[in-house]
C-alpha positions as CSV (number, residue, x, y, z in Angstrom):
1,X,-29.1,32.6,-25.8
2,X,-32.3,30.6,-25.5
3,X,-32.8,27.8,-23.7
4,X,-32.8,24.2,-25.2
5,X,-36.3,22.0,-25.5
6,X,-36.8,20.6,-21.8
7,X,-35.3,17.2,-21.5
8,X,-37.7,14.0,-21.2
9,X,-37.1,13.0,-17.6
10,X,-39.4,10.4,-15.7
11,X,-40.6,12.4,-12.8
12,X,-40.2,16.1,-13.1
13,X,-40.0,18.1,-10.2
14,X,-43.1,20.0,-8.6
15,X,-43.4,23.4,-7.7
16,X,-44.1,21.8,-4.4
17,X,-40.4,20.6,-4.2
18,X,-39.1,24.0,-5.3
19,X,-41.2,25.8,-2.8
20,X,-39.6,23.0,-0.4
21,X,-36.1,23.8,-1.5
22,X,-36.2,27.3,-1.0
23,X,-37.1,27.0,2.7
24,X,-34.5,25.1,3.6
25,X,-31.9,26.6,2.0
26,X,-32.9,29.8,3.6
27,X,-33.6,28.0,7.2
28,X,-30.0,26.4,6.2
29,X,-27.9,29.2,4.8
30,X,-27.3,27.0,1.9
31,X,-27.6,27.4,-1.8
32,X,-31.5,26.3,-3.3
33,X,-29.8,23.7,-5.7
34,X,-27.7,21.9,-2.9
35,X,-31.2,21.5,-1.1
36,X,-33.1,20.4,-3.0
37,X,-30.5,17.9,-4.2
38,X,-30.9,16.5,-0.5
39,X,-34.5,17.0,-0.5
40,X,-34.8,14.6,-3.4
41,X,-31.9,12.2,-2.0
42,X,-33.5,9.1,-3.9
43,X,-31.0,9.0,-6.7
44,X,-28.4,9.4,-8.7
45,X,-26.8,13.0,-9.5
46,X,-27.1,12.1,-12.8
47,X,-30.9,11.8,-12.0
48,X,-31.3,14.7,-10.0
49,X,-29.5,16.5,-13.1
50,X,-32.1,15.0,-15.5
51,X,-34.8,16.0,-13.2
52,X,-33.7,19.9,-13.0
53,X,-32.9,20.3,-16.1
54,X,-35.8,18.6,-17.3
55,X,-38.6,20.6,-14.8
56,X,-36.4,24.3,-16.1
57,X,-36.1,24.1,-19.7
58,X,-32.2,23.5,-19.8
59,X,-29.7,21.2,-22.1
60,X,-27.0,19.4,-20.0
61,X,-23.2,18.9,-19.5
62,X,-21.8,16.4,-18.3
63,X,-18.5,16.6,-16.5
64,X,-16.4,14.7,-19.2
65,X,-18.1,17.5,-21.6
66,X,-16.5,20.5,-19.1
67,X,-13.0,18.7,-19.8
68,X,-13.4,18.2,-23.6
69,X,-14.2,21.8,-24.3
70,X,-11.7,24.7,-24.1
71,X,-12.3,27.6,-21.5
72,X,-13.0,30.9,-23.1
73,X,-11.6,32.7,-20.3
74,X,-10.3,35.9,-23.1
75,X,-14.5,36.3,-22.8
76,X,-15.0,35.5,-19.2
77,X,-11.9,35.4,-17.4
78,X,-11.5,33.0,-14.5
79,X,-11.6,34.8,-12.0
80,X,-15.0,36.0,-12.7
81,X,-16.2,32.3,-13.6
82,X,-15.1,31.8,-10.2
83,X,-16.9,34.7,-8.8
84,X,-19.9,33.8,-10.7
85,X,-19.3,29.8,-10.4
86,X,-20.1,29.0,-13.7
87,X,-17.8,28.7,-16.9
88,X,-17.7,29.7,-20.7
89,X,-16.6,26.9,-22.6
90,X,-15.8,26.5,-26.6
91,X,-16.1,23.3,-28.1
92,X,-13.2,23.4,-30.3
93,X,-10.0,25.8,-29.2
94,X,-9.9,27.4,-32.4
95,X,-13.6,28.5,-32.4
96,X,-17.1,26.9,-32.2
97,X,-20.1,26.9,-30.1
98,X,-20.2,29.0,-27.0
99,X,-21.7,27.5,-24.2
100,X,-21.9,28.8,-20.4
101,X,-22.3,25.6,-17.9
102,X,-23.6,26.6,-14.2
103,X,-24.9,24.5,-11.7
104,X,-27.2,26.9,-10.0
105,X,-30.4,27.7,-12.0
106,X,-31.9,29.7,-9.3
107,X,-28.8,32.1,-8.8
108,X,-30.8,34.6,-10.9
109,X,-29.1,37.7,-10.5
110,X,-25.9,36.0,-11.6
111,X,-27.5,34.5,-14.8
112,X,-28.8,38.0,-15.8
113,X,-25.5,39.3,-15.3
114,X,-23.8,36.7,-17.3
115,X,-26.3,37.8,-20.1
116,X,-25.3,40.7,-19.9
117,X,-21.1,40.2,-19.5
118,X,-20.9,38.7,-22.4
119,X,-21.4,39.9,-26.1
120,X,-20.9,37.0,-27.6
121,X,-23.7,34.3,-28.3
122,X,-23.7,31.8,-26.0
123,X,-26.8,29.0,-25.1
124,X,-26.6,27.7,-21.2
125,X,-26.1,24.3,-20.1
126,X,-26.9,23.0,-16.8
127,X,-24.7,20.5,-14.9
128,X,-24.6,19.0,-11.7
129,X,-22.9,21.4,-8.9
130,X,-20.1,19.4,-7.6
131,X,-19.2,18.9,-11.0
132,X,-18.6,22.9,-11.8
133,X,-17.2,23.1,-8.7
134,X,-14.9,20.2,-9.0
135,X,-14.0,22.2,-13.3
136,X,-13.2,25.3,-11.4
137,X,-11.2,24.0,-8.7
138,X,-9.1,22.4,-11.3
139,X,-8.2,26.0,-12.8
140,X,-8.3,27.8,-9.8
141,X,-5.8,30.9,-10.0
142,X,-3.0,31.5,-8.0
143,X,-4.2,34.8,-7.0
144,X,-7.3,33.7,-5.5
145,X,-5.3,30.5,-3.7
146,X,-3.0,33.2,-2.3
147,X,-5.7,35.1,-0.9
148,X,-6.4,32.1,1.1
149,X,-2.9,30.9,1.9
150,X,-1.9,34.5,3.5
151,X,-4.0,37.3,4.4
152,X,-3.3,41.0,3.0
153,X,-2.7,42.2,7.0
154,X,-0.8,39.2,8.3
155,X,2.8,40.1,9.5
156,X,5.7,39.5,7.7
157,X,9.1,38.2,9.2
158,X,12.2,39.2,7.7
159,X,13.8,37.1,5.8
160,X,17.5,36.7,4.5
161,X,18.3,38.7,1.2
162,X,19.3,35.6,-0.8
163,X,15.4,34.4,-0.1
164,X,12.6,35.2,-2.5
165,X,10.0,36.7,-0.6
166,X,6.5,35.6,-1.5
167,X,4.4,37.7,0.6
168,X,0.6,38.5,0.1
169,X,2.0,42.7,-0.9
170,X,5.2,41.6,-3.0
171,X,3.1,39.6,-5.7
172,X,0.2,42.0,-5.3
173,X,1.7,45.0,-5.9
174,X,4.8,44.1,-8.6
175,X,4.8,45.6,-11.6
176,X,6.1,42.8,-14.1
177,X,3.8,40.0,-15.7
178,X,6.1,37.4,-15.1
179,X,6.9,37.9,-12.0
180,X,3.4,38.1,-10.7
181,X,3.1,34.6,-12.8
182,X,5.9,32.9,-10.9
183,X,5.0,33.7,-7.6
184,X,1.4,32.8,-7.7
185,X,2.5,30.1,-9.6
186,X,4.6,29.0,-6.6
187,X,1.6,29.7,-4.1
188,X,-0.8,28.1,-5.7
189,X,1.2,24.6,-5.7
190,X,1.7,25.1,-2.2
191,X,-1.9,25.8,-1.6
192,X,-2.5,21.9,-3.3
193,X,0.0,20.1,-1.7
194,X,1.8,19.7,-5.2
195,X,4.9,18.1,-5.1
196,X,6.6,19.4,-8.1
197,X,5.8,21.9,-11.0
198,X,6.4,21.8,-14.6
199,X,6.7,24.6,-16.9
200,X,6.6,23.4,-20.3
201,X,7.2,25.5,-23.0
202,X,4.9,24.9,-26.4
203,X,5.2,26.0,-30.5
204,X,3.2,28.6,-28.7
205,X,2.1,28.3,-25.1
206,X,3.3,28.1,-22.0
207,X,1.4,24.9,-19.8
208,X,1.7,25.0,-15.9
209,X,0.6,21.6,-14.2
210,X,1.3,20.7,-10.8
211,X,2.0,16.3,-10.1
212,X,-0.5,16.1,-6.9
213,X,-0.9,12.6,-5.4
214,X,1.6,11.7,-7.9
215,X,-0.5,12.6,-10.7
216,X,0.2,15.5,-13.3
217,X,-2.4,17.9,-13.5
218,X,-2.5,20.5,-16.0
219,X,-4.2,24.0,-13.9
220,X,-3.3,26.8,-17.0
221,X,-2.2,27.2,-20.3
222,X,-0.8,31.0,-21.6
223,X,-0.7,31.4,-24.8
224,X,2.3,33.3,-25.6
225,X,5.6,32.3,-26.6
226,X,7.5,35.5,-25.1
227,X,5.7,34.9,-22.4
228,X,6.9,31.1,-21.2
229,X,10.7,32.2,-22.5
230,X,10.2,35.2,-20.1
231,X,9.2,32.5,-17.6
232,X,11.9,30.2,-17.7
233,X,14.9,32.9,-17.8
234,X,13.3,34.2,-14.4
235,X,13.2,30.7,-12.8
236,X,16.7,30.7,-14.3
237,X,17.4,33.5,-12.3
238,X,16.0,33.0,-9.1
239,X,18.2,29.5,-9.5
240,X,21.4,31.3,-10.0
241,X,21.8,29.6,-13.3
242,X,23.2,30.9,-16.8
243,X,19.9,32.9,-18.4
244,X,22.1,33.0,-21.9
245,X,22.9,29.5,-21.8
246,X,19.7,27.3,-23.8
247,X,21.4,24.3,-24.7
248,X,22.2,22.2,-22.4
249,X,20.7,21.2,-18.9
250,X,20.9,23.1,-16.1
251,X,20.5,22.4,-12.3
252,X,19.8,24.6,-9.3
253,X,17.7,25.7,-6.7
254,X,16.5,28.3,-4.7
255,X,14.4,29.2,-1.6
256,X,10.9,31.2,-1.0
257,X,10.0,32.5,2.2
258,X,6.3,31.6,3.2
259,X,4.5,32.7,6.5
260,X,8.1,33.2,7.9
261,X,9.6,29.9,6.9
262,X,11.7,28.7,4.0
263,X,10.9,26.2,1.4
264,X,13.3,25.3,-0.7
265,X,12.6,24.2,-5.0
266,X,15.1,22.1,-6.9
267,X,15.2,23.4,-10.2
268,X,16.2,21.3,-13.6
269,X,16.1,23.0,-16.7
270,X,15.7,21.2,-19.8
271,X,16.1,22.4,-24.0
272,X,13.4,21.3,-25.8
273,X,12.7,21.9,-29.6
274,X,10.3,25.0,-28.5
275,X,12.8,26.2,-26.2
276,X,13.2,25.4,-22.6
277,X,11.1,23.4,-20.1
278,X,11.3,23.8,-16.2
279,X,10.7,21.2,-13.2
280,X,10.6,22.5,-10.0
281,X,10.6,20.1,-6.8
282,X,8.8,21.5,-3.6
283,X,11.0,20.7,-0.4
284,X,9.1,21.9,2.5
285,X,11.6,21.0,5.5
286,X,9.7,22.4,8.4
287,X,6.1,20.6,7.5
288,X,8.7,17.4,6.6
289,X,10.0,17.8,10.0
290,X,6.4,18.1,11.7
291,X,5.4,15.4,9.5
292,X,8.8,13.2,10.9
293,X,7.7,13.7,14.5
294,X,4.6,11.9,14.4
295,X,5.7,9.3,11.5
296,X,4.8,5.3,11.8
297,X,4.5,2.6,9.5
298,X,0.6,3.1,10.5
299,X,0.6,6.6,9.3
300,X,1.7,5.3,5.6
301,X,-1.2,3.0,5.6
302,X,0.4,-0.5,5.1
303,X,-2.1,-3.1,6.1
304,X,-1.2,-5.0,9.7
305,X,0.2,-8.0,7.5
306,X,3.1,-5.7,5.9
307,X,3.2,-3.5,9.3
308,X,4.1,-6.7,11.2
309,X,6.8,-7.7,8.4
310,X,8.2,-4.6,8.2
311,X,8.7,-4.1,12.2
312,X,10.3,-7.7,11.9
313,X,13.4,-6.7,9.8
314,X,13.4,-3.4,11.2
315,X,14.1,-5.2,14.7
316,X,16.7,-7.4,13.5
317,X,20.6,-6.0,15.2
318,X,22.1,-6.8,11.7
319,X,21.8,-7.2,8.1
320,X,20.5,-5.1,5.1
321,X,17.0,-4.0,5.1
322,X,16.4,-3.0,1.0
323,X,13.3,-0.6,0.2
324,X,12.6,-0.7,-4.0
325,X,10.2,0.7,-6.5
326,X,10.4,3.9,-8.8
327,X,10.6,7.7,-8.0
328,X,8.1,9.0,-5.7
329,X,7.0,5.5,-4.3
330,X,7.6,6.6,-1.2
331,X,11.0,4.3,-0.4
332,X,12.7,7.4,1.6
333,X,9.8,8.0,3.8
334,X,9.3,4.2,4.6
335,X,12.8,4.0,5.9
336,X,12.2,7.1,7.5
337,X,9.0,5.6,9.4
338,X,11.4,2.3,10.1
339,X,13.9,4.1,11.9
340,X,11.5,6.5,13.9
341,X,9.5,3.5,15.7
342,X,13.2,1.8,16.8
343,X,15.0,4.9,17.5
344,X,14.7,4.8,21.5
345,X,17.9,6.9,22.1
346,X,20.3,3.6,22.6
347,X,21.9,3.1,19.0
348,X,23.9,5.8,17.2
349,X,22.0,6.0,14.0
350,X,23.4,7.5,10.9
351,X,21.8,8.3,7.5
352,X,23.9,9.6,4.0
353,X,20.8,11.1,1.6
354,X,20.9,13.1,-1.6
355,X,19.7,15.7,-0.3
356,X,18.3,15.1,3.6
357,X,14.5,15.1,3.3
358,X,12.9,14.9,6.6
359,X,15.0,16.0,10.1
360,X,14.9,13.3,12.3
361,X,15.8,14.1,15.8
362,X,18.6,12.2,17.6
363,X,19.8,11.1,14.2
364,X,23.1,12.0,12.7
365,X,21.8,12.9,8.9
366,X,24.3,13.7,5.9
367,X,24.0,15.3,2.8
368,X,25.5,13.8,-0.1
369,X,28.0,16.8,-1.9
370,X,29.3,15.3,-4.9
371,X,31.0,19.0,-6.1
372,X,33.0,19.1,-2.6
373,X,33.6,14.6,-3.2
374,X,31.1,13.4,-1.0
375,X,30.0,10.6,-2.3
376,X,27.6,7.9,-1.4
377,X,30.6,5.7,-1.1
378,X,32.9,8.2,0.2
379,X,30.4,9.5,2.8
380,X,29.2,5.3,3.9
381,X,32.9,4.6,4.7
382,X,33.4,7.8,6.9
383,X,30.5,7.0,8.8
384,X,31.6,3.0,9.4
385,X,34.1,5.0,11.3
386,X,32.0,6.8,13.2
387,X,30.9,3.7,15.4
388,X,27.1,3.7,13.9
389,X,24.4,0.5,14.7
390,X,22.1,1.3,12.7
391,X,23.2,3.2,8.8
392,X,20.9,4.5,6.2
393,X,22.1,5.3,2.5
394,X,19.8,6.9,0.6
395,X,20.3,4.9,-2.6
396,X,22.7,2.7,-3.8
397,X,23.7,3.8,-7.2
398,X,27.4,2.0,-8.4
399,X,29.0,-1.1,-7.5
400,X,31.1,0.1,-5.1
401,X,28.5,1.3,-2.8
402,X,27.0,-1.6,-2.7
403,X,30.1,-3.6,-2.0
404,X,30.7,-1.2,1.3
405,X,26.5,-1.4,2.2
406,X,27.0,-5.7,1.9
407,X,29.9,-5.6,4.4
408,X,28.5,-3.2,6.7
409,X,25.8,-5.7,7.2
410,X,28.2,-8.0,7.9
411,X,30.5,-6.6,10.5
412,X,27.4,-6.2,12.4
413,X,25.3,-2.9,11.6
414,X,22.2,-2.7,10.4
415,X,21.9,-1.3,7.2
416,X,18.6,0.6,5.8
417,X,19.0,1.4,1.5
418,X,17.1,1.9,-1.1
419,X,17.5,1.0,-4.7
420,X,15.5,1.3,-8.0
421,X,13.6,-2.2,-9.2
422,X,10.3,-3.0,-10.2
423,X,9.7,-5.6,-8.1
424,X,11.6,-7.6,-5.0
425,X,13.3,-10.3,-7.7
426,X,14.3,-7.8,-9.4
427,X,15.9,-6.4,-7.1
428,X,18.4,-9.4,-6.6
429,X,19.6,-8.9,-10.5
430,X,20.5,-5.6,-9.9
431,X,23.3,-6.7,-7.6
432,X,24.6,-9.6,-9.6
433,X,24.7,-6.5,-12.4
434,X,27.1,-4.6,-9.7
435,X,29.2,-7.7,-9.6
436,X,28.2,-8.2,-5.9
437,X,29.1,-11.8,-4.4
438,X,26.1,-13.9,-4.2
439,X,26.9,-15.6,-1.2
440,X,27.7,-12.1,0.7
441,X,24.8,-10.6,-0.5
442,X,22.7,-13.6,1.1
443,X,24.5,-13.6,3.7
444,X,23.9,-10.2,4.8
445,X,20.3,-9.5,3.3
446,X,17.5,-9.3,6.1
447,X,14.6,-8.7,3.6
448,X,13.2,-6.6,0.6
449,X,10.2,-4.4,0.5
450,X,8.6,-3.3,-2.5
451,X,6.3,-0.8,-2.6
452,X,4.1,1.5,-4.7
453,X,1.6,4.6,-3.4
454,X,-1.7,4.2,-4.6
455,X,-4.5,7.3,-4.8
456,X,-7.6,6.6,-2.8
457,X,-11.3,7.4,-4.2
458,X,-11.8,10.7,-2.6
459,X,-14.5,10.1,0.6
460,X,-16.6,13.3,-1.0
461,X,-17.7,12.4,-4.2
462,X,-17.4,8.3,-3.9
463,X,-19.9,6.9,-5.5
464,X,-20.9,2.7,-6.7
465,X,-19.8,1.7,-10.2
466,X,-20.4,-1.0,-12.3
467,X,-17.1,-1.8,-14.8
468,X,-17.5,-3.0,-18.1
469,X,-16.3,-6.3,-19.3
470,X,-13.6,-4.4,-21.7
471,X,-12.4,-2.7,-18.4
472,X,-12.7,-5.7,-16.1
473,X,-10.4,-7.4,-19.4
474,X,-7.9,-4.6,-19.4
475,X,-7.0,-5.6,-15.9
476,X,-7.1,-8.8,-16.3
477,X,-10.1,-10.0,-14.9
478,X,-13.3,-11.4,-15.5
479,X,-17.2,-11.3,-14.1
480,X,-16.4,-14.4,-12.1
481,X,-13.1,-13.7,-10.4
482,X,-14.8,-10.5,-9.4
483,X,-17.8,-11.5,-7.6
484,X,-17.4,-10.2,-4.2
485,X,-15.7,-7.0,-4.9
486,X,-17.2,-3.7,-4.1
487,X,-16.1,-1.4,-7.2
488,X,-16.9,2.4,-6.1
489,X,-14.9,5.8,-7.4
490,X,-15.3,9.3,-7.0
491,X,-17.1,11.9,-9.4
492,X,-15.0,14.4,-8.9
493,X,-15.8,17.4,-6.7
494,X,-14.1,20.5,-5.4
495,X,-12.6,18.7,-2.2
496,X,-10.1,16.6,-4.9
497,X,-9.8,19.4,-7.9
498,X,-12.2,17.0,-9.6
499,X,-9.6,14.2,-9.9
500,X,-11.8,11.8,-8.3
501,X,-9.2,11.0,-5.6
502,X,-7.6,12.1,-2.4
503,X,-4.9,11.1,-0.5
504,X,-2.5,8.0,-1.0
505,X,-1.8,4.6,0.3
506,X,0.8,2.5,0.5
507,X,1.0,-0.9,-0.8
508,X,4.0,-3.3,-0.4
509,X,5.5,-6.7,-1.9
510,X,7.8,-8.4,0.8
511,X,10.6,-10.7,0.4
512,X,11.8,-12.5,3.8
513,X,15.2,-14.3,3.1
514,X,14.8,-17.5,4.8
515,X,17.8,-20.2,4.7
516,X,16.3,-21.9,1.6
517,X,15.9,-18.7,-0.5
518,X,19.2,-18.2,0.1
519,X,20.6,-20.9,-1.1
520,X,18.8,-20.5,-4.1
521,X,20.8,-17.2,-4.7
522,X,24.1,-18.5,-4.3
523,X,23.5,-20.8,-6.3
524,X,21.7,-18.4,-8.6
525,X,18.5,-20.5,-9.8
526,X,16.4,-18.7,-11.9
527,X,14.1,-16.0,-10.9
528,X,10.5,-18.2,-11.7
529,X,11.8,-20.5,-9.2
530,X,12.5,-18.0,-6.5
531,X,8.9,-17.0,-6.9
532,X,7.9,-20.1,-6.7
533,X,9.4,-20.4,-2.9
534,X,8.7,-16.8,-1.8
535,X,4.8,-17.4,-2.7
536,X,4.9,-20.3,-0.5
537,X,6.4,-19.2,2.4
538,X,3.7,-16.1,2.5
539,X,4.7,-13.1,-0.4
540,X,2.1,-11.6,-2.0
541,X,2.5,-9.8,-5.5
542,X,2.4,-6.0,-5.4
543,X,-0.5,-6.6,-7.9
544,X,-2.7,-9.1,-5.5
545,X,-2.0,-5.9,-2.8
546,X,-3.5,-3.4,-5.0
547,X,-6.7,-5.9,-5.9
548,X,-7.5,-5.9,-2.2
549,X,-8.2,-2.1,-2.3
550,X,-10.3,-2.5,-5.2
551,X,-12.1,-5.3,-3.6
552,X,-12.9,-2.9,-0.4
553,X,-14.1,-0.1,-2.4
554,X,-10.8,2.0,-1.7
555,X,-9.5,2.5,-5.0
556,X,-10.7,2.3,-8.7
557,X,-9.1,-0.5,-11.3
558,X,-7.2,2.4,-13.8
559,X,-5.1,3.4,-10.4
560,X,-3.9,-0.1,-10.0
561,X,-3.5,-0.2,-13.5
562,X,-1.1,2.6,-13.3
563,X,1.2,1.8,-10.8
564,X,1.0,-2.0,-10.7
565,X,1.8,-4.3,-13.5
566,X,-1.1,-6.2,-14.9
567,X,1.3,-9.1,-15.6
């Protein structure tokens, strides 16, 4: 457990600085480390690393060396690394060196008890302190985020009998494993605004990650297979779905009751060749709803050119209005934002959705029930009866919807849809694929908007970066074509779980049919030359959109490399 030969640094630090530190932390109520960090404040943290570990005696760890090692948590479990703030790490998952990575050298009575927790031999490694804290947010229990989300003496509001009640006493004081793994499982997600959860069910293992921002994260990894079968067949349960039945997919759901509200999951089960895997979709209706009060196209962060555009063929008293890109793009909650800002109580607005996301108040919504026959179709020409102005469908799926949406547009109602495309051009193939006319689909279509959600660097841990030339390549760029831009990205730090982002934009790709686009579609001209005209009458590519927020210093290149096309 000794400590490595100091490292060769430029300028160590003095015991002058130290001395320094520990005032201010004391006058501060703040750790010595994070003070003297700010006390030096004429560098990198990579510097200020070097400089510690250099003056102490210590070897390092990077950040990149936290995520390629395998926590040892059977020798220091997790909630004691978090306790502690430190971690025990192996190098391989089936054995090697141990090594236990802090950030706070002068926490002394916690290193002496960490040499005395654990048995095993073990050498220390210093790393920067946002960096453990960003490792440990990332593997955070759901025990401990429950702590935080609920309080052990906060009251509890009854709840219906066919609700799962997730209260601070019922996963505290359960008896069985899994259920205690399922709940906090559950809270923990809520805790960091996931979206959805996957079980996935290994040769041996059981993996838990959470998609945050869009993103999958991995937060815990069991390792038994009894364990993640016992797992699924209570999620199964919960679901109301056949526990015997391993073959075939399953769908269901089923509600939790938080802080005396309901949040419904949407469960799909799927057979894998380990056994079954589990994705769970978070529906939180009452923070949608508080969310839908206050929603504008300037809370989605579209830039005032697309804001303006948008408005435009929102405004318009007929047409179709088309909103396209893949799942989780954010198409529903653009609509959404459309029909908030021109909802002034004078139109009768009516929306069919599978299922009804946000509640929007003075607005007639409809859930799709395809078991009871209400379909998309169905359901759009009931509600052409129903004297609406403005309609929203949820998606158009099969020819036969989009035949009804075209000539709603063109009997005079406004029509707000959704379909999946990569792009706005492509877009205009998928309706010549549903056999719709050309000349009525003109006719009727206002615009297209395509749009992708892209993670922002997280304000925190943001920090200048320089890109190689093989990463500039990648993208598709070069030295030159880059002068100007102001590349930045985050660390990673305990405010984004160490991802290095936080929060999401949107970005969008707008098509505004104008007389000669048109007749370019009836008379179906190829796509090149459609783009050809839309670029100069004012469209910009999603992938120009996404360059701008690397150019400000918003976003790093692999984002826009993973949702735009570098094409």
């Amino acid at each position: 457990m000794n400590r490595a030969a100091p490292a060769e640094v430029m300028v160590a630090l003095t015991p002058a600085d130290l001395a320094a530190a520990r005032a201010a932390a004391l006058a501060r109520q703040t750790s010595v480390v994070v003070a003297l960090e700010e006390l030096q404040g004429d560098g990198s943290p990579e510097l200020f690393l070097a400089r510690l570990a250099g003056t102490l005696g210590y070897a390092t760890a990077t950040i990149h060396d936290m995520h390629r090692w395998t926590p040892a948590f059977d020798l220091l479990p997790v909630t004691e690394a978090l306790s502690a703030r430190m971690v025990l790490l192996r190098e391989a998952e089936d054995g090697g060196e141990l090594h236990m990575v802090f950030g706070d050298p002068f926490a002394e009575t916690t290193l002496a008890w960490a040499e005395q927790r654990i048995a095993a031999p073990f050498d220390w490694r210093l790393a920067h302190h946002a960096d453990v804290a960003a490792w440990l947010a990332r593997h955070e229990e759901g025990l401990s985020a429950m702590e935080n989300l609920m309080s052990p003496g906060e009251a509890e509001t009854v709840l219906d009998s066919d609700v799962e009640d997730l209260s601070f006493k019922s996963i505290t004081e359960d008896t069985s494993q899994v259920v205690r793994l399922v709940r906090s499982t559950l809270y923990d997600a809520l805790k960091a605004d996931a979206s959805d959860i996957h079980l996935e069910t290994g040769p041996k293992s059981l993996g838990i990650k959470y998609r945050i921002d869009g993103v999958l994260a991995t937060v815990r990894q069991w390792g038994s297979a009894e364990l993640a079968e016992q797992t699924i067949s209570r999620i199964k349960v919960m679901a109301g779905l056949d526990i015997a039945e391993r073959r075939v997919p399953q769908d269901g759901r089923f509600t939790v009751g938080v802080r005396g509200r309901e949040i419904d999951f949407r469960v799909s089960i799927m057979p894998s060749i380990f056994g079954e895997d589990a994705v769970l979709r978070i529906l939180d209706k009452q923070r949608l709803a508080d969310e839908a009060r206050g929603l504008t196209l300037d809370s989605l962060g579209f830039n005032a050119r697309d804001r303006a555009q948008i408005r435009r063929l929102s405004a318009e008293p007929y047409g179709m209005v088309l909103v396209t890109g893949p799942t989780g793009s954010g198409k529903t909650t653009t609509l959404y934002a459309a029909i908030s800002e021109t909802n002034h109580g004078h139109d009768k607005v009516i929306t069919i959705e599978d299922p009804v996301e946000y509640q929007l108040p003075g607005v007639l919504q409809i859930p799709v029930n395809e078991k009871k026959g209400l379909t998309f179709a169905r359901g759009l020409r009931s509600i052409l009866r129903h004297d609406p102005d403005r309609v929203m469908v949820g998606e158009i799926r099969d020819p036969e919807t989009a035949q009804i949406a075209v000539q709603a547009s063109l009997t005079g109602h406004l029509v707000f849809t959704t379909v999946h495309a990569n792009n706005v051009f492509d877009v205009l193939s998928r309706f010549t694929h549903m056999e719709v006319d050309p000349y009525s689909f003109a006719a009727a279509l206002n615009g297209i908007v395509a749009q992708r959600l892209v993670r922002l660097n997280c304000p925190h841990c943001i920090a200048p970066m320089v890109p190689t030339d093989e990463e500039l390549e990648a993208s598709g760029l070069d030295r030159t074509g880059t002068q100007g831009f102001r590349f930045m990205a985050g660390r990673g730090c305990g405010h984004c779980r160490g991802t290095g982002y936080a929060g999401r934009t949107a970005i969008a790709e707008i098509l505004v049919l104008t007389d000669e686009l048109a007749e370019m579609i009836v008379a179906r001209e190829p796509v090149r030359a459609l783009k050809e005209v839309a670029r100069r009458g004012g469209t910009r590519p999603l992938r120009e959109e996404a360059l701008a927020l690397v150019r400000e210093g918003r976003t790093h290149l692999k984002e826009i490399d993973r949702v735009t096309s570098v094409a």
